[in-house]
Predicted model as a PDB file, atoms N, CA, C, CB and O in Angstrom, pLDDT in the B-factor column:
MODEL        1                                                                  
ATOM      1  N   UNK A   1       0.820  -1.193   0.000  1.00 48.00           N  
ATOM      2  CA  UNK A   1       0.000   0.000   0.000  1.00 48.00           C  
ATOM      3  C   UNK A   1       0.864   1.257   0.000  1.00 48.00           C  
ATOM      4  CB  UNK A   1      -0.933  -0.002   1.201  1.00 48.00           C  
ATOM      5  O   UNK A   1       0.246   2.313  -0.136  1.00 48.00           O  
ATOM      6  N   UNK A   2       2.283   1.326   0.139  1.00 57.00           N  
ATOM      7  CA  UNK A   2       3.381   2.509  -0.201  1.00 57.00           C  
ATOM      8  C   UNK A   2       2.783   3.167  -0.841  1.00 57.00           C  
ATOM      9  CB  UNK A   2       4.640   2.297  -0.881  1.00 57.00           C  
ATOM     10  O   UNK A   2       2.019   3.948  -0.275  1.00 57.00           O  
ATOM     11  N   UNK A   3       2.843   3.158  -2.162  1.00 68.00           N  
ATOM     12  CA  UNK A   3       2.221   4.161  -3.028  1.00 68.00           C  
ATOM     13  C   UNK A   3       1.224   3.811  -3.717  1.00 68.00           C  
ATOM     14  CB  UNK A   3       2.986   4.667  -3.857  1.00 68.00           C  
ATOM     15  O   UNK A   3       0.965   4.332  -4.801  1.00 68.00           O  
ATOM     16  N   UNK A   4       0.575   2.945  -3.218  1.00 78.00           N  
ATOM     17  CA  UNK A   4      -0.651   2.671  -4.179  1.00 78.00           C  
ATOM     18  C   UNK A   4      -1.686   4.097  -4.271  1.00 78.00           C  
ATOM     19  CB  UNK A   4      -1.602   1.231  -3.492  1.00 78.00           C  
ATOM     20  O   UNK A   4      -1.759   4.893  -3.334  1.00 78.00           O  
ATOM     21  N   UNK A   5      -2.528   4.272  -5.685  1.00 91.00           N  
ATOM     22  CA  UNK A   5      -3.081   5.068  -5.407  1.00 91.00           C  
ATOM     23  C   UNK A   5      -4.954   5.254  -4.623  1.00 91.00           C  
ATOM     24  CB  UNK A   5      -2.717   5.470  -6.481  1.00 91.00           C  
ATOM     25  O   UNK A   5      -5.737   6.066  -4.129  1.00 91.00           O  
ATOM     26  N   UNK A   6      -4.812   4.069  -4.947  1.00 95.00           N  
ATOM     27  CA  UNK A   6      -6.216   3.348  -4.502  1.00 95.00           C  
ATOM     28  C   UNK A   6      -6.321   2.496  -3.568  1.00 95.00           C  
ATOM     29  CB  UNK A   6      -6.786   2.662  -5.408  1.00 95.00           C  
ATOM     30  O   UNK A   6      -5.397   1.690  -3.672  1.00 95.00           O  
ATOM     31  N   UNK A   7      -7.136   2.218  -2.509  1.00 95.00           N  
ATOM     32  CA  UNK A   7      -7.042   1.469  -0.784  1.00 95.00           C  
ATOM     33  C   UNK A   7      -8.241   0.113  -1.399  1.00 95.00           C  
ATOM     34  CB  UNK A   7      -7.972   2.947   1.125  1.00 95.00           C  
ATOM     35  O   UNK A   7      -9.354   0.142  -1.924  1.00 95.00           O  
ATOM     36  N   UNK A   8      -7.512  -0.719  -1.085  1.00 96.00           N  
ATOM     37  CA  UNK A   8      -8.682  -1.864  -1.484  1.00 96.00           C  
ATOM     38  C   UNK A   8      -9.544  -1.637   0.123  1.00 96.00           C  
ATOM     39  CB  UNK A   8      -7.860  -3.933  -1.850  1.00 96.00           C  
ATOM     40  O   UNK A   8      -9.211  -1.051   1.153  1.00 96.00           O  
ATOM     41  N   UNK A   9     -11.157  -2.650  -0.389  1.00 96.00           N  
ATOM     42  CA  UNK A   9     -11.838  -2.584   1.640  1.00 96.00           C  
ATOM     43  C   UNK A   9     -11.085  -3.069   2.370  1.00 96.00           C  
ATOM     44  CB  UNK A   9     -13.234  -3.465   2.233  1.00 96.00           C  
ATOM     45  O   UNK A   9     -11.160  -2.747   3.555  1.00 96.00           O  
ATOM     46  N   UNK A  10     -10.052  -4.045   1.930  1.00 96.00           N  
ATOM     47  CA  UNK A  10      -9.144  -4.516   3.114  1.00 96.00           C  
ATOM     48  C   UNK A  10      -8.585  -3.660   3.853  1.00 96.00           C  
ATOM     49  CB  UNK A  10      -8.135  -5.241   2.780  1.00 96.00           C  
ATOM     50  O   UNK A  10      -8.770  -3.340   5.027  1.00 96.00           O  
ATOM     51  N   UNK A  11      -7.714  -3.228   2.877  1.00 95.00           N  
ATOM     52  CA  UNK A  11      -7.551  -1.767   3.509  1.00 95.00           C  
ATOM     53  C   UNK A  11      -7.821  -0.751   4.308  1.00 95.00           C  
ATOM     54  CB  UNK A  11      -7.619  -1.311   3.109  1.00 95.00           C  
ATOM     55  O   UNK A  11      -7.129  -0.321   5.231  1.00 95.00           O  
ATOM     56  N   UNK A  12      -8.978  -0.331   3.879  1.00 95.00           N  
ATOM     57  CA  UNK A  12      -9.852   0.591   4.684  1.00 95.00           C  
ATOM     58  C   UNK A  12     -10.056  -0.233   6.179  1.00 95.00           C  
ATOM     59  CB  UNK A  12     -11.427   0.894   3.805  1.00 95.00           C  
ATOM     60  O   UNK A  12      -9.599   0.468   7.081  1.00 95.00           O  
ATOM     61  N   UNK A  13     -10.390  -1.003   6.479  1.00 95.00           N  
ATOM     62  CA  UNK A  13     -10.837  -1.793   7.375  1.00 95.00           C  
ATOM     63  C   UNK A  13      -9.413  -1.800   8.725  1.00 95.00           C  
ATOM     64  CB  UNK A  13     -11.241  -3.333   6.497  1.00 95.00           C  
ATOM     65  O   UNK A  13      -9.350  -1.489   9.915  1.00 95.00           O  
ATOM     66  N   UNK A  14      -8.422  -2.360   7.655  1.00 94.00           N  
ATOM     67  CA  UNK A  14      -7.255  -2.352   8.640  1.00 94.00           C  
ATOM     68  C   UNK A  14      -6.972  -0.919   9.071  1.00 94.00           C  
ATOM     69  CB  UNK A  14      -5.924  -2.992   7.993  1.00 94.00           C  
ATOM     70  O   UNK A  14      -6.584  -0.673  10.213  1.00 94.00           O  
ATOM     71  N   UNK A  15      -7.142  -0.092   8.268  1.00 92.00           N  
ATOM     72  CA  UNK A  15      -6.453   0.909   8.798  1.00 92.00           C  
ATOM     73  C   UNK A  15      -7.420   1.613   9.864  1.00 92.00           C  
ATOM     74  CB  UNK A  15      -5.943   1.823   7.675  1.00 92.00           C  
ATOM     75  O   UNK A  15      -7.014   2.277  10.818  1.00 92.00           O  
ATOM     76  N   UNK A  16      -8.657   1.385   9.577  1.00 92.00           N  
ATOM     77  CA  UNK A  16      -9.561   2.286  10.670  1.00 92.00           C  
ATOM     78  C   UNK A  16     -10.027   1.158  11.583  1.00 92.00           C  
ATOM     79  CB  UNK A  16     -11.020   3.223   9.959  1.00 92.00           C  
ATOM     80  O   UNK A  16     -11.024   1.339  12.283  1.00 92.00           O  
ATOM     81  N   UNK A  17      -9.454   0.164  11.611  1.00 93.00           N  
ATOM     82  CA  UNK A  17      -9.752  -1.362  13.018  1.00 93.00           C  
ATOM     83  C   UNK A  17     -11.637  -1.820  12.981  1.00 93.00           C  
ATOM     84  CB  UNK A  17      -9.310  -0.429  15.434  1.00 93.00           C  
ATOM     85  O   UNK A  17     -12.362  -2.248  13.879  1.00 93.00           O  
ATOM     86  N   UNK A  18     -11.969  -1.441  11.307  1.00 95.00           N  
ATOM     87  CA  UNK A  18     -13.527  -2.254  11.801  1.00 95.00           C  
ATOM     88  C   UNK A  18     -13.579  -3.312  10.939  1.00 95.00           C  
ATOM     89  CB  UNK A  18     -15.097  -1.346  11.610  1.00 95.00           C  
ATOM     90  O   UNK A  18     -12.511  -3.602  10.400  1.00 95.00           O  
ATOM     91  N   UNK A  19     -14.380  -3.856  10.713  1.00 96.00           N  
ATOM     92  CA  UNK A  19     -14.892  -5.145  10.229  1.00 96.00           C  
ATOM     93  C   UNK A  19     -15.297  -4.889   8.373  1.00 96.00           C  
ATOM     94  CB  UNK A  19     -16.431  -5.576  11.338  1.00 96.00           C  
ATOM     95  O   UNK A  19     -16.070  -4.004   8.005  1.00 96.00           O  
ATOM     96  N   UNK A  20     -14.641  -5.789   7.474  1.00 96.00           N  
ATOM     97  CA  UNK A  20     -15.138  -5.543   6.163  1.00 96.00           C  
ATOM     98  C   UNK A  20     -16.140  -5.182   5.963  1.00 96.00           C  
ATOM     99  CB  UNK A  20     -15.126  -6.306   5.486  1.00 96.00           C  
ATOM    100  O   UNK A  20     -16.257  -4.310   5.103  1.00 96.00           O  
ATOM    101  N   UNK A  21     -17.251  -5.646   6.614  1.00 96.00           N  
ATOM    102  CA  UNK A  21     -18.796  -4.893   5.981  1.00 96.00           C  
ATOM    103  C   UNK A  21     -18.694  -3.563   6.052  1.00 96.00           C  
ATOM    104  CB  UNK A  21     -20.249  -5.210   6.826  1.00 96.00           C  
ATOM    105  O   UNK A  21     -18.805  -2.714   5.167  1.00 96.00           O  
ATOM    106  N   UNK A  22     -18.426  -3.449   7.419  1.00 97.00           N  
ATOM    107  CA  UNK A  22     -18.626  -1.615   7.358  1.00 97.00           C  
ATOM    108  C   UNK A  22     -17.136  -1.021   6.677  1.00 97.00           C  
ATOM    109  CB  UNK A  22     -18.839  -0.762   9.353  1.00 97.00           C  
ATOM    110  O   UNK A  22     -17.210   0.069   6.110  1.00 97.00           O  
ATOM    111  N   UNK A  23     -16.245  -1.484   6.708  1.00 96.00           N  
ATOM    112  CA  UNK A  23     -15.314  -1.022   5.466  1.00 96.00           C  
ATOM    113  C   UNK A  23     -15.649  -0.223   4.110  1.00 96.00           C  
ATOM    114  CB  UNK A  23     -14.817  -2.170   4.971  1.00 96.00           C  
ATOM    115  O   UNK A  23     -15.311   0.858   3.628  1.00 96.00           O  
ATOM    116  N   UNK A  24     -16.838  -1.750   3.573  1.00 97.00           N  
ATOM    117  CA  UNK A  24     -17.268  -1.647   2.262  1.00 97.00           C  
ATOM    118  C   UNK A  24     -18.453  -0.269   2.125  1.00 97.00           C  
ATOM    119  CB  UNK A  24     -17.916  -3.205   1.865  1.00 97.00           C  
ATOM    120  O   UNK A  24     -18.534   0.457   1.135  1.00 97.00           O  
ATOM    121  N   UNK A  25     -19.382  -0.138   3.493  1.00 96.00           N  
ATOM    122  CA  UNK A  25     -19.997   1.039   3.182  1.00 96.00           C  
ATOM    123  C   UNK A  25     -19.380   2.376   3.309  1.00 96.00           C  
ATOM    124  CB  UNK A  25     -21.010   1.051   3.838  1.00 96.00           C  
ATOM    125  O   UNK A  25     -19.728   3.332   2.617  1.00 96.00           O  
ATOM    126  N   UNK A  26     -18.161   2.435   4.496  1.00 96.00           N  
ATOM    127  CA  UNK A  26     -17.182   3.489   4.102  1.00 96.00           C  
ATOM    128  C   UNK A  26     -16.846   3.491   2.483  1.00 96.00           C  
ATOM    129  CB  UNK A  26     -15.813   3.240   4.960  1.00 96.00           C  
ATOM    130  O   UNK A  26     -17.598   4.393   2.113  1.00 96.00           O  
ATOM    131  N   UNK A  27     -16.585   3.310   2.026  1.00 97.00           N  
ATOM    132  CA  UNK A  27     -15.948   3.056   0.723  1.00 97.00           C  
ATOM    133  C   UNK A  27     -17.143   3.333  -0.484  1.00 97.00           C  
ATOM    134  CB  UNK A  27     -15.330   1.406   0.709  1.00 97.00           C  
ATOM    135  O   UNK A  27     -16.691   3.676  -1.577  1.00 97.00           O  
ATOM    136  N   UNK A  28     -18.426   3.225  -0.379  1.00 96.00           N  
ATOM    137  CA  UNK A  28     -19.746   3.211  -1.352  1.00 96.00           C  
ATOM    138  C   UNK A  28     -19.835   4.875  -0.472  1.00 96.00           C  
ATOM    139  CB  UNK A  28     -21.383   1.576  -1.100  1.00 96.00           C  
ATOM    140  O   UNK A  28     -20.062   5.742  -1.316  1.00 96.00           O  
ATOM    141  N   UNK A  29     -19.745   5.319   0.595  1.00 96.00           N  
ATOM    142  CA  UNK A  29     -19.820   6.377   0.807  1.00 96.00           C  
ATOM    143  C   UNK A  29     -18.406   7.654   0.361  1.00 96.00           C  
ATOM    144  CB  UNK A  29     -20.195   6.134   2.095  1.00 96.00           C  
ATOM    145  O   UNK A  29     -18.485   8.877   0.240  1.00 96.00           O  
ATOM    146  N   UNK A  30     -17.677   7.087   0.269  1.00 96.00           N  
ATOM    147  CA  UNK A  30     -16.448   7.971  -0.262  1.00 96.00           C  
ATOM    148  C   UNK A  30     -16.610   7.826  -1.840  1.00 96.00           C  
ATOM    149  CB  UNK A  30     -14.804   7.373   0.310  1.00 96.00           C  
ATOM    150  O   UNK A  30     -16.469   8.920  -2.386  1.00 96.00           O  
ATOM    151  N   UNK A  31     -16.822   6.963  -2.572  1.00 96.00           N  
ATOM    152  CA  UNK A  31     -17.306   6.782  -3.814  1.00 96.00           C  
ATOM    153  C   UNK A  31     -17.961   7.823  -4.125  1.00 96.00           C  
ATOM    154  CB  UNK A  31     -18.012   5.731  -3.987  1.00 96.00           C  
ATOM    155  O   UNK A  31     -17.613   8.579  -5.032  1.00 96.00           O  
ATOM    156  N   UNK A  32     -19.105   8.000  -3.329  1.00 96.00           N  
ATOM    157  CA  UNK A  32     -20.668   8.291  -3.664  1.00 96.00           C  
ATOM    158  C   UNK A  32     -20.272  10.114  -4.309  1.00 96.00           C  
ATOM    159  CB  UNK A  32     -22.015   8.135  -1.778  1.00 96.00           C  
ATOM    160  O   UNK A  32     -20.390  10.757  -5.352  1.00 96.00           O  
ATOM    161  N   UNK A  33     -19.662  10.347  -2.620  1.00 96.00           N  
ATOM    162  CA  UNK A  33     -18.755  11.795  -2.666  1.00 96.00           C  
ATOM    163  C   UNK A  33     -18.118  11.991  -3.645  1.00 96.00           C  
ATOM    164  CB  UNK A  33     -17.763  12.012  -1.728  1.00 96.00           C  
ATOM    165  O   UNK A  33     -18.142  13.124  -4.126  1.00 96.00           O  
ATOM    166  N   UNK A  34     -17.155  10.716  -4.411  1.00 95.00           N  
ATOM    167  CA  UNK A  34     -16.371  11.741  -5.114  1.00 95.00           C  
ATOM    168  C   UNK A  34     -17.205  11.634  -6.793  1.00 95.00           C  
ATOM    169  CB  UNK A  34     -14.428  11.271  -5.054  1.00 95.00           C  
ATOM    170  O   UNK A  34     -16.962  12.388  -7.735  1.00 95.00           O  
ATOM    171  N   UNK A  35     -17.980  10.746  -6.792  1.00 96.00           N  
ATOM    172  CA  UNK A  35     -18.459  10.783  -8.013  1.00 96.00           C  
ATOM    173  C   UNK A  35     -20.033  11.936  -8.319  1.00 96.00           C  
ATOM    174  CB  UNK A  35     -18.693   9.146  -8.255  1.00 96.00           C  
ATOM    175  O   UNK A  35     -20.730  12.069  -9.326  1.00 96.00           O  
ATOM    176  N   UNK A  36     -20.115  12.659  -6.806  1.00 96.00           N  
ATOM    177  CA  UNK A  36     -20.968  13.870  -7.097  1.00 96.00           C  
ATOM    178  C   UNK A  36     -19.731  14.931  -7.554  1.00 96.00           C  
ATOM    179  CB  UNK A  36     -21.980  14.421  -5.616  1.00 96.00           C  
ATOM    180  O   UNK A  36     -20.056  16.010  -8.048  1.00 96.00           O  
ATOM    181  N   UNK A  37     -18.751  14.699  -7.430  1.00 95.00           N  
ATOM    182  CA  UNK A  37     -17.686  15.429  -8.001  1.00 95.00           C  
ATOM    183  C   UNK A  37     -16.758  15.580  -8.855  1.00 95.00           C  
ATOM    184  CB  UNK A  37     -17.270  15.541  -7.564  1.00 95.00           C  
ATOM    185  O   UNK A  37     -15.645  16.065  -9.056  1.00 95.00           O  
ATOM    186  N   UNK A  38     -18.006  14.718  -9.498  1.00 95.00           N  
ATOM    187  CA  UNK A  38     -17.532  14.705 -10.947  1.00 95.00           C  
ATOM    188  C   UNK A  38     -16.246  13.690 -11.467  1.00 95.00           C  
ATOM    189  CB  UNK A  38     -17.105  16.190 -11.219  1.00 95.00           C  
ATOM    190  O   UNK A  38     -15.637  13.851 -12.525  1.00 95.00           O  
ATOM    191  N   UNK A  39     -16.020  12.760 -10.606  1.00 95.00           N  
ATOM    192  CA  UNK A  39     -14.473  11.735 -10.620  1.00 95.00           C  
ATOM    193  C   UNK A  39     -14.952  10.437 -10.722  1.00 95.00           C  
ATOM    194  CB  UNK A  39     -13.386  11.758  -9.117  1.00 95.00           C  
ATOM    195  O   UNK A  39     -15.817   9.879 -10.048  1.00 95.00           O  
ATOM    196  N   UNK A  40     -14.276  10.018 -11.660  1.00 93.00           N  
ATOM    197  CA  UNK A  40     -14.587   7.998 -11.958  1.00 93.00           C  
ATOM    198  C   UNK A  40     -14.029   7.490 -10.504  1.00 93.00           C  
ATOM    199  CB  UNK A  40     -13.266   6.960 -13.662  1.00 93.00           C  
ATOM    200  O   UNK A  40     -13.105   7.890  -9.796  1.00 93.00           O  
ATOM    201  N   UNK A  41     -14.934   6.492 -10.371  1.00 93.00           N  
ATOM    202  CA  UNK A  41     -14.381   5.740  -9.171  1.00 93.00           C  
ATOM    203  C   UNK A  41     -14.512   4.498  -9.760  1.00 93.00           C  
ATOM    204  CB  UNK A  41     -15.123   5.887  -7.714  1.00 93.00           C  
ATOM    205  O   UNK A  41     -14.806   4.362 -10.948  1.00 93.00           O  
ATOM    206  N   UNK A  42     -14.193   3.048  -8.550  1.00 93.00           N  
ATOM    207  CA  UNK A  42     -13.674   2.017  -8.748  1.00 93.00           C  
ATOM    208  C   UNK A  42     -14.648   1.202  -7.595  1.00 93.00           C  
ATOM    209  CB  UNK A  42     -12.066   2.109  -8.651  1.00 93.00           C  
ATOM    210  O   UNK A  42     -14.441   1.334  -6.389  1.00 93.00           O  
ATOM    211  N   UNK A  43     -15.716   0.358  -8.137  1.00 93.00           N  
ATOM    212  CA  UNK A  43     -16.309  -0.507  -7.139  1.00 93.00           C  
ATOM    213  C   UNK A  43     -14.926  -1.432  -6.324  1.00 93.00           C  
ATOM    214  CB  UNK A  43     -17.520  -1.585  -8.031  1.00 93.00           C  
ATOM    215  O   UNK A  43     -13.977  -2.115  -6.710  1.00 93.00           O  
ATOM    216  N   UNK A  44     -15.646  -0.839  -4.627  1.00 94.00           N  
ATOM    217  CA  UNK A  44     -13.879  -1.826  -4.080  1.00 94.00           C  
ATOM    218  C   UNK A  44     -13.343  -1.110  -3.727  1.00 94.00           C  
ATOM    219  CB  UNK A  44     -12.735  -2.582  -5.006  1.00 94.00           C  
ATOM    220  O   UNK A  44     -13.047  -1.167  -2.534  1.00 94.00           O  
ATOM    221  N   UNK A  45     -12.900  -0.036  -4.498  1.00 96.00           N  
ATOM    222  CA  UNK A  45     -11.343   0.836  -4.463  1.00 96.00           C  
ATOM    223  C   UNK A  45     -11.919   2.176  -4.227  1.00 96.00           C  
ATOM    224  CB  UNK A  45     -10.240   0.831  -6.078  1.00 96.00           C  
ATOM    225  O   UNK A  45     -12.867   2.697  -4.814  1.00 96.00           O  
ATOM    226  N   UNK A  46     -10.980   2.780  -3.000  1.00 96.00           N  
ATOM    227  CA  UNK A  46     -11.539   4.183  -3.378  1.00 96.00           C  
ATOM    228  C   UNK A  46     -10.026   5.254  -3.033  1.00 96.00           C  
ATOM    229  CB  UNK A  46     -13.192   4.622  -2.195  1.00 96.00           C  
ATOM    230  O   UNK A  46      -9.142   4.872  -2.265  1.00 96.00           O  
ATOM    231  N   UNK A  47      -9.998   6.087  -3.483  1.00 94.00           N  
ATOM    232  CA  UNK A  47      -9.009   6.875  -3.382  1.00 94.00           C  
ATOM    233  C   UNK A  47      -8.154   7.095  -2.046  1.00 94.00           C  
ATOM    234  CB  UNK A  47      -9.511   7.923  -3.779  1.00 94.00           C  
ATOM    235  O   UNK A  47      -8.544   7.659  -1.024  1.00 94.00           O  
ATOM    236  N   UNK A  48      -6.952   6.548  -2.275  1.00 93.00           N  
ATOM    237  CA  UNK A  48      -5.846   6.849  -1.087  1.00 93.00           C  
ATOM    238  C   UNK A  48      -5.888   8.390  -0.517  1.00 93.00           C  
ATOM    239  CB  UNK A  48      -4.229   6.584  -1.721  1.00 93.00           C  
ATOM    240  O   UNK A  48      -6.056   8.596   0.684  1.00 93.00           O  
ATOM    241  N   UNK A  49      -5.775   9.125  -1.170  1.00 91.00           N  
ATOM    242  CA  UNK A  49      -5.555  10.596  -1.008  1.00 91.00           C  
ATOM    243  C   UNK A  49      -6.626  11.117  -0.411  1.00 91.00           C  
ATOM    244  CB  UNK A  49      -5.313  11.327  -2.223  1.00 91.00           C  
ATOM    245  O   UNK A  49      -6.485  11.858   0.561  1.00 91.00           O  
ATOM    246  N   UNK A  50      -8.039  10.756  -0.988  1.00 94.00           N  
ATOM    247  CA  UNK A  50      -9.276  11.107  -0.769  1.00 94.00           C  
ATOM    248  C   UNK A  50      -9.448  10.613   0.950  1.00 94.00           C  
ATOM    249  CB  UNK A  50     -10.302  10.356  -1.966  1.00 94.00           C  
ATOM    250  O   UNK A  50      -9.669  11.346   1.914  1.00 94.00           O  
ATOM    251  N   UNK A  51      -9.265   9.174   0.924  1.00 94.00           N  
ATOM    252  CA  UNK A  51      -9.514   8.916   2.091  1.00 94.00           C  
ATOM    253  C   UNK A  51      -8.874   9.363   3.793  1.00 94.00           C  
ATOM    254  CB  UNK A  51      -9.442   7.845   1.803  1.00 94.00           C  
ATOM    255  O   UNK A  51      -9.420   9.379   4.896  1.00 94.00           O  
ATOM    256  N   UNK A  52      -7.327   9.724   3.276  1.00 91.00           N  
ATOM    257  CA  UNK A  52      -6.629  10.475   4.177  1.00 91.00           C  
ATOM    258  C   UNK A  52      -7.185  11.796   4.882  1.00 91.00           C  
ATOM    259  CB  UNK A  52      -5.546  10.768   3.526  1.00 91.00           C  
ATOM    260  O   UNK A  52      -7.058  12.111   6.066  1.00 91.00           O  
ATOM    261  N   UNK A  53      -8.045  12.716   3.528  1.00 91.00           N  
ATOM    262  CA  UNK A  53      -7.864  13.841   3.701  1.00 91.00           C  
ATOM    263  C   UNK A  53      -9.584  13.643   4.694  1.00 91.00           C  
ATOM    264  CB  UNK A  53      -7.502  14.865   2.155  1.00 91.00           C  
ATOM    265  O   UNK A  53      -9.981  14.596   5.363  1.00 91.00           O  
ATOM    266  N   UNK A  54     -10.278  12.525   4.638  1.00 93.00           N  
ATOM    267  CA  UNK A  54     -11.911  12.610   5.068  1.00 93.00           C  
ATOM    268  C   UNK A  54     -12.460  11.943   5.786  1.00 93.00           C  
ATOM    269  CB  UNK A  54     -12.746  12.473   4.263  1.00 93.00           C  
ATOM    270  O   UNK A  54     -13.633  11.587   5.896  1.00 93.00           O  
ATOM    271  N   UNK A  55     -10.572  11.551   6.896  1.00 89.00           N  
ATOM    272  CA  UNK A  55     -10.121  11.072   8.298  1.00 89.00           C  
ATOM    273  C   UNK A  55      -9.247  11.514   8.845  1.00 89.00           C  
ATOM    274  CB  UNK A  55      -9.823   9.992   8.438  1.00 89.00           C  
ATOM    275  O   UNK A  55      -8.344  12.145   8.296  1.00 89.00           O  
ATOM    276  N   UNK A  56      -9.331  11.274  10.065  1.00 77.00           N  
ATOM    277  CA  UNK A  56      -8.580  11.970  10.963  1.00 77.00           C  
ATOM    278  C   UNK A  56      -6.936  11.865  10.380  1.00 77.00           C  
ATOM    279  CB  UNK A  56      -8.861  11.308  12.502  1.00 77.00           C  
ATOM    280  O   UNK A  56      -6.069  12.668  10.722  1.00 77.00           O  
ATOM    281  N   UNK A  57      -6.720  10.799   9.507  1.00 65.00           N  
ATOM    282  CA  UNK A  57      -5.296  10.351   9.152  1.00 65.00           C  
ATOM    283  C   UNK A  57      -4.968  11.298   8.161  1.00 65.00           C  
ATOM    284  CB  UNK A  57      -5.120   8.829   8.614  1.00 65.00           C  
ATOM    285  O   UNK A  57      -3.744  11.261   8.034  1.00 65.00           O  
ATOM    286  N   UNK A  58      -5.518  12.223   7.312  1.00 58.00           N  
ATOM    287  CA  UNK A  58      -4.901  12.930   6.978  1.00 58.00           C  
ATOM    288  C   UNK A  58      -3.805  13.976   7.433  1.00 58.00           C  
ATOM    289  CB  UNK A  58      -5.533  13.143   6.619  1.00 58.00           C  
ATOM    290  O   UNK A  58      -2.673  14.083   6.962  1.00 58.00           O  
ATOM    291  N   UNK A  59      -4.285  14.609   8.288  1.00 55.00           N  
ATOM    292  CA  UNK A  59      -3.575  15.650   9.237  1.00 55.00           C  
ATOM    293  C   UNK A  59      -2.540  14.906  10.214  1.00 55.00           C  
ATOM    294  CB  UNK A  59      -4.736  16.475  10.184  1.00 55.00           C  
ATOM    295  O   UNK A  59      -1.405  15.171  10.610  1.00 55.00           O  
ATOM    296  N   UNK A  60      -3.211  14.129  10.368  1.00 51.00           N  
ATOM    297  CA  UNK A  60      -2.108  13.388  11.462  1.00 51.00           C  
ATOM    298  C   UNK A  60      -0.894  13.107  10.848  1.00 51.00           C  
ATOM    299  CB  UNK A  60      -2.582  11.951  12.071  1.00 51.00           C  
ATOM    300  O   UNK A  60       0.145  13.395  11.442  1.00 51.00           O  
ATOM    301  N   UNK A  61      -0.857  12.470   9.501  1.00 51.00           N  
ATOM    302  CA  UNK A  61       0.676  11.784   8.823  1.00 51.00           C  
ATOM    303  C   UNK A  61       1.027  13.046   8.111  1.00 51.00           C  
ATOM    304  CB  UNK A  61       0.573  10.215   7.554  1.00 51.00           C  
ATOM    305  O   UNK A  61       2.248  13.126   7.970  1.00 51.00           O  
ATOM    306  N   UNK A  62       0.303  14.175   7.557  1.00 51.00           N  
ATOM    307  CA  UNK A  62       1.663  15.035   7.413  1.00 51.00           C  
ATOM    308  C   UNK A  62       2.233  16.065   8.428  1.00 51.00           C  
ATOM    309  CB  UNK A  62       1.531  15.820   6.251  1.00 51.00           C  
ATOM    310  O   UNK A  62       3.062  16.937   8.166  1.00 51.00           O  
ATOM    311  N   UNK A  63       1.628  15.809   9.678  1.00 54.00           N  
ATOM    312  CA  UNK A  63       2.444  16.387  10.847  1.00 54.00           C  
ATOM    313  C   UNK A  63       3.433  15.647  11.087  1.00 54.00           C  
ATOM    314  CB  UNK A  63       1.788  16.557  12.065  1.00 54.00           C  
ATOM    315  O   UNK A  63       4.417  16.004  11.735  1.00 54.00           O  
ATOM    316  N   UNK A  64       3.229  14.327  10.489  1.00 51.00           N  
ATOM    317  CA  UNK A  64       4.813  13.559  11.305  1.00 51.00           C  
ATOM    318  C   UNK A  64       5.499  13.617  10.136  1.00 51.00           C  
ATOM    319  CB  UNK A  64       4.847  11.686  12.042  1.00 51.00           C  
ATOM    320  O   UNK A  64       6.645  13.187  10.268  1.00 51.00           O  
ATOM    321  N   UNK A  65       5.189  14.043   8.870  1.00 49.00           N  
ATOM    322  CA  UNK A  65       6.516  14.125   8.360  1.00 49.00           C  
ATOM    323  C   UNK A  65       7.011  15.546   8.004  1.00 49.00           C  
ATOM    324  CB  UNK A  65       6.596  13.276   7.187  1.00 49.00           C  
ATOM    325  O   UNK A  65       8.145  15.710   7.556  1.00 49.00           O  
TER     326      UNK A  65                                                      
ENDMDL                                                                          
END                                                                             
């Protein structure tokens, strides 16, 4: 996941400690967002960048670097 640009639900899940189901509706909900904004998304996959910035983990990892 280094530089991937896209978080599979596994993903999502590990990184925020819940359970795949609710992973997958995080993920149909970050979708939902970015495709009222006009951006192709990816059933499954949803944007690395996106997701940083629309959790607490955004702010947090570029304070530590």
């Amino acid at each position: 996941m280094a530089n991937a640009t896209f978080m599979k639900v596994q993903d999502v899940a590990d990184e925020l400690g819940v359970s795949k189901s609710y992973a997958y509706k995080i993920v149909q909900k970050l979708n939902a967002e970015l495709k009222e904004q006009g951006f192709l998304t990816i059933s499954g996959r949803v944007n690395k960048q996106y997701f940083l910035e629309q959790t607490c983990y955004g702010t947090e990892r570029k304070a530590r670097n």
